[in-house]
Residue, then its C-alpha position, 0 to 999 in steps of 0.5 A: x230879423x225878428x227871432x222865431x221861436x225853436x224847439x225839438x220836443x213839440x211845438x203848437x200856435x194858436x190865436x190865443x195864449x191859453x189855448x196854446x198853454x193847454x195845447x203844450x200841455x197836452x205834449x208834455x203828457x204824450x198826447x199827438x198832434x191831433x190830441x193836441x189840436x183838440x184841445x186847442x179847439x175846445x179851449x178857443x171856443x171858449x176864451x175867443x168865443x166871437x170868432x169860433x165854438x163848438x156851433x161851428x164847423x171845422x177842416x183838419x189837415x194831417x200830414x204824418x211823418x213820412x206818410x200820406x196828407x189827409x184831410x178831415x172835411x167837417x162841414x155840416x149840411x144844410x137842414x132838411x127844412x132848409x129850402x126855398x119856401x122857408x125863406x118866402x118874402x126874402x131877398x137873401x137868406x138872415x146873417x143873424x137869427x134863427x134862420x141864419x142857424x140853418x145847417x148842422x154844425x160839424x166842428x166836434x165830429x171833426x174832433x171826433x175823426x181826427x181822434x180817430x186818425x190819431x189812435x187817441x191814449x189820452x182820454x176825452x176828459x183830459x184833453x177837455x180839461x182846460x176848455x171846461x175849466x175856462x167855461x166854468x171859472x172864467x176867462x180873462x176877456x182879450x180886446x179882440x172880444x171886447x172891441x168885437x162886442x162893442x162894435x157889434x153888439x147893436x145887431x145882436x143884442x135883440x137877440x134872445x140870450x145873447x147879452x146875458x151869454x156874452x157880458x163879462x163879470x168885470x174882466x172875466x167871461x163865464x160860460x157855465x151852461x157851455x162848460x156843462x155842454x162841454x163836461x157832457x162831451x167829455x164824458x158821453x163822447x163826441x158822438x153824443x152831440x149828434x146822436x146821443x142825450x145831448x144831440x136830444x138836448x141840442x134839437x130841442x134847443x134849436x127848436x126853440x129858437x126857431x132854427x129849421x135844424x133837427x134831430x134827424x139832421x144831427x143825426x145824419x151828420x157825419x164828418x168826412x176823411x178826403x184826399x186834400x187838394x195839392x200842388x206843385x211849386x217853389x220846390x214843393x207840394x203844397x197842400x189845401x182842402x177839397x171843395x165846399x172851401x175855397x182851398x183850391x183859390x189858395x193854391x192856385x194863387x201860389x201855383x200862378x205866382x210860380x210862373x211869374x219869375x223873378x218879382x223884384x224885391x218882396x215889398x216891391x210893386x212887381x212882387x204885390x202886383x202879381x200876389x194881387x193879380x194872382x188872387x183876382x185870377x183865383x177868386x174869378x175861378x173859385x166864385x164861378x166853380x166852387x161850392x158843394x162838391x155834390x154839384x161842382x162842374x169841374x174836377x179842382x185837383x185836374x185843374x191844378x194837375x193842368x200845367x197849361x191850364x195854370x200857365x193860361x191863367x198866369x198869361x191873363x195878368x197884365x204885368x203893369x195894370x190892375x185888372x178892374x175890381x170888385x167882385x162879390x166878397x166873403x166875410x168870415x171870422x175863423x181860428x187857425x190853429x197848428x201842432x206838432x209833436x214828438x213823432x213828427x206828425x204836423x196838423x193844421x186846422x181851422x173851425x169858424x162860426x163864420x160872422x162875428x158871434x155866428x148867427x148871435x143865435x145861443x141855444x138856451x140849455x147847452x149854451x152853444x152859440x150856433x153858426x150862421x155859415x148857412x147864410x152864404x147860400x143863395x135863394x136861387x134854383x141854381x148856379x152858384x151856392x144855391x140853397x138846398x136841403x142837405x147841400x154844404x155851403x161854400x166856405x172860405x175856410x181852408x187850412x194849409x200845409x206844404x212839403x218841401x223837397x228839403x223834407x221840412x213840412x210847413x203847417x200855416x193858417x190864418x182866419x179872416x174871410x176873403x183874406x185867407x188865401x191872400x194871407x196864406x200866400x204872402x206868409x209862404x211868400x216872404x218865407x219861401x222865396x225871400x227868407x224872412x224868418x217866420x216870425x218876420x213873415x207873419x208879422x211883416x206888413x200885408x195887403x188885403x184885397x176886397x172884404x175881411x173880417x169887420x170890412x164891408x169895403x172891397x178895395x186894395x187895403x195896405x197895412x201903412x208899413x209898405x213903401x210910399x214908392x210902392x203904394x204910389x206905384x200901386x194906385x198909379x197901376x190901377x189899384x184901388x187902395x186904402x191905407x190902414x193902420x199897422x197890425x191891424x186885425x183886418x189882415x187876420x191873425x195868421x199863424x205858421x209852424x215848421x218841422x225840419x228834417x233834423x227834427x227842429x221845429x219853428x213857429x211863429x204867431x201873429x202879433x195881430x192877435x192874442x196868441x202865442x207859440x208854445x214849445x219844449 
């Protein structure tokens, strides 16, 4: 069994190592778990600038010792140009360009709200320090960056800005225009992005690369506290965010799972087949309902309140075939991120600019590459995910929690699109209902089913560390599978934490990615 790391103190993980070490950092100094996850927040915009920044929007969840769950909702809305004319002679809204640039972005408002939460004693400038120190000295570039880059740098390097942003000095990426952006944060304050010299700066940015964002839209963003989304099962309430995220797939995945029973061995057929199963019940529901809260036409947490109704949708799965796929896929690239601190407080969080690079638009003075998560809304009048001014686009972020009736709280994530609720479920899985460590959850061979980060395929995809019987048994089932190598990035750099009513802490990174856990 592969060791996990333990402490008492505080404990963080991320995707990446030296926003870990800027995370502990923070600890040592007495900073909350929210201080801390800013911090990790700053610095991954900076070291793992392919898969998030400050352009981007974010989804907290808090669970303080003892206390309520909350969630802080940091999704920007869509511009107010932003309509069906604007896109004339389109079939689908740009993945890249400044008409993929197209909604707000609300990754520093959540900042700014979990700040809040948290009764902030450490200063902005500090908890900042590492980020802009990275964007202005440098950082090492990780193969993640530099295969990522490669591989996308044909429908990017067009772009305006975008070679001179992201080419590295040898192996160090300097980011001076972001590090000042940054600096400005730190001293003007969050709010400063969306209402302030900087919020000026940004507009004028964004109206010179074309964007349809403006000052008035900046101006009117505000991030939200919501109750999140929970469940009960394994003997515990599991938590996940409201809508416009697909967190209401994530729990209905585990909820399903519950009522299967006894699944056999965890790499096993029975126990993937239902896991598999299970998700394509939860995306048939998500990609029917889910979207902008504004025009949803079901309530999610009476739906997961609804024990028949989940005991209807677990009868749906044929315990010996695969159920005919594909549907529609989401991509995404995303960074999960988790914190615990001396006092207990447990945070999980996620920020993402969507695409590899976001809209590849960088805006020419703040050195912002802006997010391209506005792409995912249809050109339609209605149904599902339709475009409109100021409406929130779906998103397939959604960072997870659970409290166990032992009183451990589980803070867990992953980036990786469609994957995310299918990662989330088999870490929970192996760690929950079979007892692997954490660390062996996270690092044990996954599946993934249709499209993920760097996938177009849609298919059943298996890390080629499962059992030949299993696979054989899989495809004899129906699935349509494809092998691919193990530790493969396609299954997402996933990430778990874990406080114990004792007070000890476990935690656990993927060796998918660069990260690290960091503890004392």
């Amino acid at each position: 069994m592969l060791e996990t790391p333990r402490s008492l103190r505080g404990m963080v993980t991320s995707p990446h190592h030296l926003a870990s070490q800027a995370g502990l950092d923070i600890l040592k100094e007495g900073g909350s778990a929210m201080e801390v996850a800013v911090a990790m927040a700053a610095c991954l915009a900076v070291v793992y600038p392919h898969m998030t920044g400050i352009g981007g929007d974010g989804f907290w969840l808090i669970a303080e010792p003892g206390g309520a769950v909350r969630g802080i909702d940091a999704c920007g809305r869509a511009a107010s140009a932003a309509d069906l004319p604007l896109y004339a002679g389109y079939e689908t809204i740009p993945t890249r360009g400044p008409l993929a640039a197209n909604t707000v972005a609300g990754t520093v408002s959540g900042w700014q709200a979990a700040l809040t939460l948290s009764g902030s004693t450490l200063p902005l400038d500090r908890l900042l320090r590492d980020a802009i120190h990275h964007a202005e000295q440098g950082a090492p570039v990780t193969r993640s960056f530099t295969e990522t880059l490669a591989t996308k740098r044909p429908e990017l390097e067009a772009l305006p800005g975008f070679l001179d942003s992201y080419t590295a000095e040898g192996t160090r990426l300097r980011q001076p225009r972001l590090a000042e952006t940054l600096r400005r944060i730190a001293a003007e304050g969050c709010e400063s992005f969306y209402r302030g010299s900087l919020a000026a700066d940004i507009a004028a940015d964004l109206a010179a690369i074309g964007s349809p964002v403006v000052a008035a839209d900046l101006a009117a963003h505000r991030a939200l506290e919501v109750t999140p989304l929970s469940v009960e099962a394994f003997g515990a309430t599991l938590y996940n965010m409201t809508p416009p995220t697909q967190g209401l797939a994530s729990l209905l995945i585990l909820a399903v799972l519950d009522r299967l029973g006894d699944l056999g061995p965890e790499d096993g057929f029975s126990h993937l087949h239902a896991l598999v199963e299970a998700t394509k019940q939860a995306f048939l529901i998500r990609d029917k309902h889910v979207g902008d809260p504004d025009h949803m036409t079901i309530d999610p947490q009476a739906l997961l309140d609804d024990a028949a109704a989940l005991d209807a949708i677990a009868a749906r799965i044929d315990p010996a075939r695969a159920l005919p796929w594909p549907q529609p896929p989401s991509a995404g690239d995303t960074t999960w991120f988790g914190a615990i601190d001396g006092e207990g407080r447990v945070v999980s969080v996620i920020q993402s600019i969507f695409f590899e690079f976001g809209s590849g638009m960088v805006l020419p003075k703040t050195g912002i590459v802006w997010q391209n998560r506005g792409s995912s809304f249809r050109l339609a009048e209605g149904g599902w995910n339709p475009l409109r001014p100021g409406a929130k686009p779906f998103h397939t972020l959604n960072p997870a929690l659970a409290r166990f009736a032992d009183g451990r709280t589980m803070a867990y994530g992953t980036m990786g699109g469609e994957g995310q609720p299918q990662t989330q479920a088999q870490i929970f899985a192996r760690h929950v209902i079979y007892g692997a460590s954490l660390q062996q959850a996270v690092t044990a061979p996954r599946f993934l089913l249709g499209r993920t980060w760097g996938e177009q395929s849609v298919t059943l995809k298996l890390e080629d560390r499962f059992p030949a019987g299993t696979v054989a048994a899989l495809r004899a089932a129906g699935h349509d599978v494809e092998m691919l190598p193990p530790f493969t990035s396609t299954m997402g750099h996933a990430g778990a934490l874990i406080r114990h009513p004792d007070g000890l802490l476990e935690g656990a990174t993927d060796p998918r990615s660069d990260g690290q856990v960091a503890a004392w």
